[in-house]
Phi, psi and omega in degrees: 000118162286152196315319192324316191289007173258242195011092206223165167338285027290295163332287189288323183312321207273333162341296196287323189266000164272004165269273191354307156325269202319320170298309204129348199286149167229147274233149153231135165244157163222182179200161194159167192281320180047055183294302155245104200288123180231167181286013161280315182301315186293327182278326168326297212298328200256339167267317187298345183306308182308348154301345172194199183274342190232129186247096138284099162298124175232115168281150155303132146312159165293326182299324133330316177298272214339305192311321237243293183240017164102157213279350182293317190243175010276185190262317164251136206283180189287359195277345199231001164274289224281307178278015163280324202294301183320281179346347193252142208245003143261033171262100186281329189193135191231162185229150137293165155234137167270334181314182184261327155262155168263024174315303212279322215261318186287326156276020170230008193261289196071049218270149161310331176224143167236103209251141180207173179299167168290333185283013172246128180268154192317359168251354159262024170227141210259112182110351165319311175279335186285326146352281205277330170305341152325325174118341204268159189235160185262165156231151175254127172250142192272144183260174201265091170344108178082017192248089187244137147291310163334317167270003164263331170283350151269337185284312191318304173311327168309304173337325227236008191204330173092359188258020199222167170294105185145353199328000000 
């Protein structure tokens, strides 16, 4: 399977994970901008899996990114974040979102786990109470030390210009 063909639709998405129900599986979701993929992303990615049978990722739109981290990023548009993100190979299936949030997409979804970083605290995270009114449970993943895009996109600058950290 090529990644593209994991990227699917909201509509076909939501097909898939009630046959998926219906088998028993149970379903994890996240969400993120995933702008650059780094080895923080991968081990995120690879521990929420390991939370259930199914991993759906829902990437930020770009208008979302823009809203979200400023008029600058994201640095790769979305057509080409879902599908690096698809490409991992514990990612079974990534969707977009346009929200500001991912609630409407986590309540129509319905994911058994809802999975965010450790830097989010368990009252700050959007979709959390509907999860668990649900029956579903949250996790928190401890994130991977020192791995941001945000700190890759200062080193490039440092790099590439003598004015940044890492110059």
């Amino acid at each position: 399977m090529k990644a593209r063909d994991k990227v699917k639709a909201v509509p076909e998405l939501l097909e898939i994970l009630d046959a998926a129900r219906l088998r028993g599986s149970r379903i994890v979701f996240t969400n993120g901008c995933f702008d650059l993929l780094h080895v923080g992303h991968v081990e995120y990615l690879e521990a929420a899996r390991s939370a259930g049978d199914l991993l759906v990722v829902a990437v930020n739109s770009d208008a979302s990114v823009k809203c979200i981290k400023g008029p600058l990023r994201p640095v790769t548009p979305e057509g080409e974040r879902s599908e690096v993100v698809a490409a991992l190979h514990c990612v079974d299936y990534v969707c977009l979102f346009d929200t500001p949030d991912p609630l409407p997409l986590i309540e129509l979804l319905r994911p058994d786990v809802l999975v965010k970083g450790a830097d989010w605290p368990l009252e700050k995270i959007v979709g959390a109470d509907t999860v668990r009114r649900n029956g579903g449970e949250v996790v928190r993943i401890p994130l991977t030390p020192r791995a941001s895009t945000t700190g890759i996109i200062e080193r490039i600058i440092g790099r590439f210009t003598g004015n940044g950290p890492n110059a």
